[in-house]
C-alpha positions in Angstrom: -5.4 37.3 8.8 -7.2 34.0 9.0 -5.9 31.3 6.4 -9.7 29.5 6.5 -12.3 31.1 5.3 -14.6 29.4 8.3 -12.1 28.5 11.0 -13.6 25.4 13.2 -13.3 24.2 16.7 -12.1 20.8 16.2 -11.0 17.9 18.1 -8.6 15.5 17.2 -8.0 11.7 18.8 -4.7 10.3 19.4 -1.0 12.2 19.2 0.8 10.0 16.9 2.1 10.8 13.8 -1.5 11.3 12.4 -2.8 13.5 15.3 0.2 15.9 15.9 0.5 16.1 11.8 -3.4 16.7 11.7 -2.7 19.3 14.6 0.3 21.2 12.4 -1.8 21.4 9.4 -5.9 22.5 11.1 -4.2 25.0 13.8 -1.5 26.6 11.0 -5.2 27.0 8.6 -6.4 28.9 11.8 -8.4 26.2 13.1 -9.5 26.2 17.0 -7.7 23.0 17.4 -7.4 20.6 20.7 -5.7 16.7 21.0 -6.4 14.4 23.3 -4.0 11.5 24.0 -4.4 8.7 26.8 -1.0 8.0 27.6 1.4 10.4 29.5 3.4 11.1 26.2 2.9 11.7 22.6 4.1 9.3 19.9 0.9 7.2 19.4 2.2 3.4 18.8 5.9 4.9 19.8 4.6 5.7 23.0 6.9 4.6 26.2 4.0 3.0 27.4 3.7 0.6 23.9 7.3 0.2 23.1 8.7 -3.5 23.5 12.7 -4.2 23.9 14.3 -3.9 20.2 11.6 -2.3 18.8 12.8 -0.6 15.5 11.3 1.2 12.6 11.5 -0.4 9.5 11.9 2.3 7.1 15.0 4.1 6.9 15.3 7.5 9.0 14.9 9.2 5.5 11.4 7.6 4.7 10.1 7.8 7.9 9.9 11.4 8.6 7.2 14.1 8.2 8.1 16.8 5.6 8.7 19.4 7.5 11.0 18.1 9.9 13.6 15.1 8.6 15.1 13.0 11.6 17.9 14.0 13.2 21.6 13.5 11.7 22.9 11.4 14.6 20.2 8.9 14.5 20.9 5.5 12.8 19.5 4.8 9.7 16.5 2.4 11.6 15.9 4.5 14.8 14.5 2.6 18.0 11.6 3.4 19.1 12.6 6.1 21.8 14.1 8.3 19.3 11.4 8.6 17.1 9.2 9.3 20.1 11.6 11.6 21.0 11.5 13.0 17.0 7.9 13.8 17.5 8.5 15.1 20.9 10.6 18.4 18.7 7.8 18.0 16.4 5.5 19.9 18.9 8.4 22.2 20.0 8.8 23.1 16.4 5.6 24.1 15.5 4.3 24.9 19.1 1.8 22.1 19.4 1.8 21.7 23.1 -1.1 24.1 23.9 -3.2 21.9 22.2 -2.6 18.6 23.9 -4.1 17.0 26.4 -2.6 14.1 27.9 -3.1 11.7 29.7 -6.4 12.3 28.6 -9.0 9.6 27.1 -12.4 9.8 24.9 -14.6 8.2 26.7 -17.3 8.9 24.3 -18.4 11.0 21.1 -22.0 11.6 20.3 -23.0 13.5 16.6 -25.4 16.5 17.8 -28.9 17.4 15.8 -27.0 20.8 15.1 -24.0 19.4 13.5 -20.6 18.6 15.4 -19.9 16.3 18.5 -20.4 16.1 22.2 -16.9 14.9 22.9 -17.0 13.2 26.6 -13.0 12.9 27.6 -11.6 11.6 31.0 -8.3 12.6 33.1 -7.5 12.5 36.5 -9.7 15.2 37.7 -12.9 13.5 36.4 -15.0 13.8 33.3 -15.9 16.6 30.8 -17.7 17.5 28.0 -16.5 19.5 25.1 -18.7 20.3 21.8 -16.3 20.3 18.5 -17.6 21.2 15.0 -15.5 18.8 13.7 -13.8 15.5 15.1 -10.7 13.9 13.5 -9.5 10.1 14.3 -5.8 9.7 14.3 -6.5 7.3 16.7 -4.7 4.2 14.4 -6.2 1.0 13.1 -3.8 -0.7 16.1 -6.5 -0.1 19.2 -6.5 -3.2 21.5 -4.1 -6.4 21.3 -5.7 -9.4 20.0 -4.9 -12.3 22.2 -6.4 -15.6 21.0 -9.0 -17.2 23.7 -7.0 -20.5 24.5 -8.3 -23.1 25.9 -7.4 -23.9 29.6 -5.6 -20.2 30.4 -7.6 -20.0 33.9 -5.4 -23.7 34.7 -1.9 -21.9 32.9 -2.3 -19.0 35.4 -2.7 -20.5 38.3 0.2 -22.5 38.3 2.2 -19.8 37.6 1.8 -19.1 33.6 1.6 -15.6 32.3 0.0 -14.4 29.1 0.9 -10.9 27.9 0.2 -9.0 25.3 3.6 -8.5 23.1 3.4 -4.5 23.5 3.4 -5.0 27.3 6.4 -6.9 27.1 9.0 -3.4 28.6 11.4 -4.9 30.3 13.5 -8.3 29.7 13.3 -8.9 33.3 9.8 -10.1 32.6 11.4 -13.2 30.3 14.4 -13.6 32.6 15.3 -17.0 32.9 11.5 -18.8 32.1 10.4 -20.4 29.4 9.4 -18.2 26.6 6.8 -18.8 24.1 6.5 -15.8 20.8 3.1 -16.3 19.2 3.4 -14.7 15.6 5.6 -14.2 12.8 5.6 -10.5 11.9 8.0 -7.7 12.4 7.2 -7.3 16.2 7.0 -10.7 17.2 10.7 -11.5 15.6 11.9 -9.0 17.0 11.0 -9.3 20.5 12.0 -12.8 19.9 15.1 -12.2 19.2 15.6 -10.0 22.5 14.0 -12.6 24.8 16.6 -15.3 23.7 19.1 -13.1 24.6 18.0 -13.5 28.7 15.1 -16.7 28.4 16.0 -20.4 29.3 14.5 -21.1 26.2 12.6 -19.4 23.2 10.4 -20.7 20.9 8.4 -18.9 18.3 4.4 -20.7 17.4 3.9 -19.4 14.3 0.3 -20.1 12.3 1.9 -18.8 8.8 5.3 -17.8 7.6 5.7 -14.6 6.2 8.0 -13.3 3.5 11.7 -11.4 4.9 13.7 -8.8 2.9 16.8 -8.6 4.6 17.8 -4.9 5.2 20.4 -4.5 2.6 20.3 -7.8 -0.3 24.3 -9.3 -0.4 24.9 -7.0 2.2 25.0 -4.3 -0.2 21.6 -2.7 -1.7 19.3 -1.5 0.9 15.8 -2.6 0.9 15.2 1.3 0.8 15.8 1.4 -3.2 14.0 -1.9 -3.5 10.9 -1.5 -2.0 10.7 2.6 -1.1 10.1 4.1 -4.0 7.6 3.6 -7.4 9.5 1.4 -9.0 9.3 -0.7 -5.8 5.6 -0.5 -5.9 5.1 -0.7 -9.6 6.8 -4.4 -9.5 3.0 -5.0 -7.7 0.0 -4.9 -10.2 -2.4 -1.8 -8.8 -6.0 -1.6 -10.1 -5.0 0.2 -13.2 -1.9 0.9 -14.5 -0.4 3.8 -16.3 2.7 5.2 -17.5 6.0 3.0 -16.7 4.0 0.3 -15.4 2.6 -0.3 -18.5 5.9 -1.8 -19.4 6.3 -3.9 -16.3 2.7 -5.7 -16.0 2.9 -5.9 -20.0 2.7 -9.7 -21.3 1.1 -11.3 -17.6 3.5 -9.0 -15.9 6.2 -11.0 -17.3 9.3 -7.8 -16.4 7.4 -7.2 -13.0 7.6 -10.8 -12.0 10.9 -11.8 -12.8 12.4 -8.8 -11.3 10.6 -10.0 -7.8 11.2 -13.3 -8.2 14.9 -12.7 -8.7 14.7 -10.2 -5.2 12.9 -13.4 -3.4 16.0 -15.9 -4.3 18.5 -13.6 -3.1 16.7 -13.3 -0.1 15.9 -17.3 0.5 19.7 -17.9 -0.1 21.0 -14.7 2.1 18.5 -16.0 4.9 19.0 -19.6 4.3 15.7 -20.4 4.5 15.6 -23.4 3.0 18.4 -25.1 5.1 16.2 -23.7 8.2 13.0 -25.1 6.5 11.8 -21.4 6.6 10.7 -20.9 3.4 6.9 -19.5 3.6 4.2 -20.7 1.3 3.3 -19.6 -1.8 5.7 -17.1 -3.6 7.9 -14.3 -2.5 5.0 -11.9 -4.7 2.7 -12.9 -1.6 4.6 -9.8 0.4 1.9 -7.5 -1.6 -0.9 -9.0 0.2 -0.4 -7.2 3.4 3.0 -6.3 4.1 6.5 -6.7 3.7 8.3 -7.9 7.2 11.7 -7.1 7.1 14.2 -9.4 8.8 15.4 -9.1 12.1 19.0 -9.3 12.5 19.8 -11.7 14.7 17.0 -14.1 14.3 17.2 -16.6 11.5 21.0 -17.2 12.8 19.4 -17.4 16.2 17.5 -20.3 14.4 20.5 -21.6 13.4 22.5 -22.1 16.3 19.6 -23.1 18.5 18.8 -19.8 20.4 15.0 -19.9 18.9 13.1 -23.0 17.8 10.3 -21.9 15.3 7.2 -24.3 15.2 5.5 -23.3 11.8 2.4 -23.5 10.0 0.6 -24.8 13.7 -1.4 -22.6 16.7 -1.3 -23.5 20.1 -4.6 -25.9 20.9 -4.6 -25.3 24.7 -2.7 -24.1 27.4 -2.8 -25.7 30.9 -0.5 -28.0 33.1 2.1 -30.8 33.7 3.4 -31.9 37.1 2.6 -28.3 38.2 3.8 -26.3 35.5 2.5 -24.5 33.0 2.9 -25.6 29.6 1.3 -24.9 25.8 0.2 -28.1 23.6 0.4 -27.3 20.3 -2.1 -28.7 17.1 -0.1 -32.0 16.6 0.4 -32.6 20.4 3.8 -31.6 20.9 4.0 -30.2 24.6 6.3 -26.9 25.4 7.4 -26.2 29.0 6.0 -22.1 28.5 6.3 -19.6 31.5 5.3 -16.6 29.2 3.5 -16.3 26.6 3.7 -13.6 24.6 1.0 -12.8 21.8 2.2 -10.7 18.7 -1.1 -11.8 17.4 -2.6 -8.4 15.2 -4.8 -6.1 16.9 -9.0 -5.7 17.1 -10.0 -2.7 14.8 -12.7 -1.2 16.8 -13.6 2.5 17.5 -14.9 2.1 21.2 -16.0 5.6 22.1 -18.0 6.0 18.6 -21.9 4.7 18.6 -22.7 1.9 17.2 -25.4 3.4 14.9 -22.5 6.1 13.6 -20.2 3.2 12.8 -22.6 1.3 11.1 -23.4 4.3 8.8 -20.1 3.7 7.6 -19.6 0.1 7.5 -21.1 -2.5 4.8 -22.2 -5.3 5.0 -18.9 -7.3 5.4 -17.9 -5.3 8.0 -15.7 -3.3 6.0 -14.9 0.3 6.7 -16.6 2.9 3.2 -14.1 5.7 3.7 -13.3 8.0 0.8 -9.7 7.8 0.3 -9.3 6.4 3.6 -10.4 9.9 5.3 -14.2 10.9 4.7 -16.6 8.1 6.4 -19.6 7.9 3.8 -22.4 8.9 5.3 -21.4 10.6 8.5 -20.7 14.2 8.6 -18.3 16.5 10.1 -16.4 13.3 10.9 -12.5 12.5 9.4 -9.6 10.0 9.6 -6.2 10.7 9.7 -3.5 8.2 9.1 -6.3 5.1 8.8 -4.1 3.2 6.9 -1.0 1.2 6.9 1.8 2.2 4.5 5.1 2.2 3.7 5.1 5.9 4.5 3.2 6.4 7.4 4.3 9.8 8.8 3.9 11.1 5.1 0.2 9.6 4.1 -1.0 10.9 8.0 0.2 14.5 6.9 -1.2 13.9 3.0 -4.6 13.2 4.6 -4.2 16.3 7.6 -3.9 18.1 4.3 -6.8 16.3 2.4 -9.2 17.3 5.9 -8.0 21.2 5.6 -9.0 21.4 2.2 -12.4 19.8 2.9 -13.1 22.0 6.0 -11.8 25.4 3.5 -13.4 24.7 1.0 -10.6 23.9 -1.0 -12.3 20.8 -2.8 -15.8 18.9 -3.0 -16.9 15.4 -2.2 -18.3 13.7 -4.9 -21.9 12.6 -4.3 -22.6 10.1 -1.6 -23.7 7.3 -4.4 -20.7 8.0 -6.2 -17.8 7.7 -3.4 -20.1 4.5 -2.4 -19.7 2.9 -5.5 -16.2 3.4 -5.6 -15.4 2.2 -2.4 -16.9 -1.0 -2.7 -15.1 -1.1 -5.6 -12.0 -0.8 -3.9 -13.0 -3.1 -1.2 -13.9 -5.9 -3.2 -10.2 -5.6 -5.2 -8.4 -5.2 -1.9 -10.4 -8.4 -0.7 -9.1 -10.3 -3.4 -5.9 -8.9 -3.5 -5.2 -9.9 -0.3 -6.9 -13.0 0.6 -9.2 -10.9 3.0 -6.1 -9.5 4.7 -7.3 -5.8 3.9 -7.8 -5.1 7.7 -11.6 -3.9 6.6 -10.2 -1.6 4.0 -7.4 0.2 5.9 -4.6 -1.9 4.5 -2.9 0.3 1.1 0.3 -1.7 1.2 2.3 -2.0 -0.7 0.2 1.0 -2.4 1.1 4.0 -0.3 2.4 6.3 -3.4 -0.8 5.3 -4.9 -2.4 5.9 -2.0 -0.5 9.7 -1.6 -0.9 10.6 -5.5 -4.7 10.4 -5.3 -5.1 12.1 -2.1 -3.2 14.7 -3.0 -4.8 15.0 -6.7 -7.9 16.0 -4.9 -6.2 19.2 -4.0 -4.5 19.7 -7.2 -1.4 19.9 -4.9 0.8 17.2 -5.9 4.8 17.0 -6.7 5.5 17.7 -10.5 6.5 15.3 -13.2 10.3 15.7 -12.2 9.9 15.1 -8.6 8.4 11.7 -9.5 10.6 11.1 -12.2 13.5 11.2 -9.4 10.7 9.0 -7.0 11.2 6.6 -9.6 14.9 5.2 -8.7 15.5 7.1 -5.3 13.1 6.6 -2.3 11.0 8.9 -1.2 11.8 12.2 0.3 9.2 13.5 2.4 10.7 16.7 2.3 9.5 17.3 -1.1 6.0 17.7 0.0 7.1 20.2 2.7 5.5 23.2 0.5 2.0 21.5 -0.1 0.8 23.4 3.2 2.0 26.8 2.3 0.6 26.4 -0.8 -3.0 25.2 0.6 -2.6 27.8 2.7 -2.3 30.7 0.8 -5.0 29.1 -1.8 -7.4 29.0 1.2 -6.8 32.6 2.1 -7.6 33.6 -1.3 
């Protein structure tokens, strides 16, 4: 017997995390379910064909795990990036996934019919086809194309020999080998591949337009960022919309408990890192990691700093690119002039949903250009249409199965949308706070850090399927398990049936 009460053909975009979770959850409700994936392989951003040298998670194996399937024993505690593609790769031999997918397989296009569903237009290497789906999910990712900032005099840079790349098309070090090597960015990815280049470069030298807050991995060598910043107390040091509970105490008096305990976290990790002797320190306060993100430290780069392996130009951009006595070089803001064979832009990504019309994304967008989806799944206004995993969190394999979840309810039957003017309202009510939370760094709406439990608590409230009191109780102190959600299927399941 059928676990939905009207199973759906449906189509789901991408085989990350989001789409091979969204696949488990639709196709175990007896959905009709296919995935198509453009690259050869599944694991989304983990994909062979995204993966940079040194790329590394940055939660712990623990954390960043779906709940039905932890990583394996013998992985280290921060897996490279070809183990967890290779985690999601026994993923779809667990739960039999791989008659659904379709690799090496791209949407070309996706047109809403009068009748309800989509015409789904997809393209492999024996042409183009058309496929009608009552339902469409994205688990596509907010990370679609590279951003690479239009400088000034590229066309010049190239033809002397100058080579701008993308940082995610950076696979091999032979690429850097002996040039001069120029990082572009200050984030996770572009210290990290930093610190690999300047293992093999003549020289490396990171342009970065803003410093961002580190955590080293474990504080005095000792607590691991995981009890710090992977669990609710981690979160409830940040100040979310409204408070309840527990974090009533730590935003009490101006946040007085909530702000010492971060401030204390941010001078261990100036003095750990040495920042100031590196003249590293970022602007602001170490509180400003709630705006977007927290970056963990790359081991190996601020004491590459330190002995001269990286030189780190900060709070500057690169004006132009071009030539000197034949060679290509990079002139920064202030003039200074950098010998730069490769450049290598770990400059954010373009949010942009190529294959959808532009009159269907503008249903859904507002005037600012930000995205109105109902807790981050359902886009207001456009039916038989979902997201899965649009969002960055601490937890990302978890909130991409929380909303797979959220979309097999919806389809069952399982819950109700609150009325169009209603989830309106609220969303831009959530915009506007994350716009001002952030500094505009919301990434049109998509950007719940550091809220993910937040995030996961209301998403799953909608189903009335959420961990009890003493599961969050332990959350509290200990980071979070996503095993302990591993039920929430069975149990939507069998509701569903009933």
């Amino acid at each position: 017997m059928t676990s939905s009460p009207t199973p759906k053909k449906i189509g789901i975009v991408g085989a990350g995390f989001a789409g091979l979770s969204s696949a488990r959850v639709l196709s175990a409700l007896g959905h009709d379910v296919t995935v198509w994936e453009k690259t050869p392989d599944v694991g989304g951003v983990w994909s062979a064909t995204r993966r940079y040298p040194g790329l590394k998670t940055q939660n712990d194996k623990g954390t960043y795990a779906l709940s039905e399937l932890p990583m394996p024993k013998d992985y280290p505690e921060w897996p490279s990036g070809a183990q967890v593609q290779a985690y999601l790769e026994q993923y779809v031999e667990k739960f039999g996934l791989e008659p659904h997918l379709r690799l090496s397989t791209e949407v070309v296009a996706a047109e809403p019919t009068p009748s309800g569903g989509w015409d789904v237009t997809t393209a492999d290497a024996a042409g183009t086809v058309t496929t009608h789906v009552d339902h469409l999910v994205l688990a596509s990712g907010i990370f679609s194309r590279p951003f690479v900032p239009p400088w000034e005099g590229r066309d010049v840079f190239e033809k002397v020999g100058g080579e701008v790349l993308p940082a995610g098309d950076l696979h091999s070090l032979d690429q850097v080998a002996g040039k001069d090597a120029i990082i572009v960015g200050y984030g996770k990815s572009a210290c990290d591949i930093t610190v690999e280049v300047s293992t093999v470069a003549a020289s490396t030298t990171v342009v970065a337009r803003e410093l961002l807050w580190k955590l080293p991995r474990k504080l005095q060598g000792v607590l691991n960022y995981k009890f710090l910043m992977l669990t609710r107390l981690g979160e409830g040091l940040f100040r979310y919309r409204s408070v309840n509970g527990m974090e009533k105490v730590l935003h009490a008096r101006d946040s007085l408990l909530a702000n010492q305990m971060v401030g204390s976290v941010g001078g261990v990790s100036t003095r750990q890192l040495k920042l100031a002797k590196l003249d590293l320190i970022p602007q602001g306060t170490f509180a400003d990691i709630a705006r977007s993100t927290v970056s963990l430290a790359t081991e190996g780069f601020f004491e590459g700093v330190a002995d001269g392996r990286i030189t780190v130009h900060r709070d500057i951009v690169i004006s132009r690119l071009g030539e000197r006595d034949g060679k290509p070089i990079a002139e920064l803001a202030d003039g200074t002039v950098i010998p730069a064979d490769v450049v290598l832009a770990a400059t954010g990504w373009t949010q942009e949903i190529p294959f959808l019309p532009d009159d269907v994304v503008a249903r859904f967008t507002n005037a600012k250009g930000d995205y109105l989806l109902h807790r981050q799944i359902h886009p207001i206004g456009v039916k038989d249409l979902s997201f899965a995993g649009y969002n960055s969190s601490f937890f990302s394999p978890l909130s991409a199965e929380v909303s797979a979840l959220w979309i097999g309810s919806y389809l069952g039957g399982g819950h109700t949308l609150p009325d169009e003017e209603t989830m309106r309202a609220e969303a831009e009510e959530t915009l506007d706070w994350m716009r001002e939370r952030t500094r505009g760094q919301h990434a049109r709406g998509t950007n719940i850090i550091p809220f993910s439990v937040h995030n996961i608590d209301e998403t799953l409230d909608d189903l009335d399927l959420n961990v009890g009191k003493l599961t969050k109780a332990k959350q509290w102190l200990l980071p979070l398990d996503p095993s302990d959600y591993a039920g929430v299927l069975g149990k939507l399941r069998a509701r569903l049936a009933r």
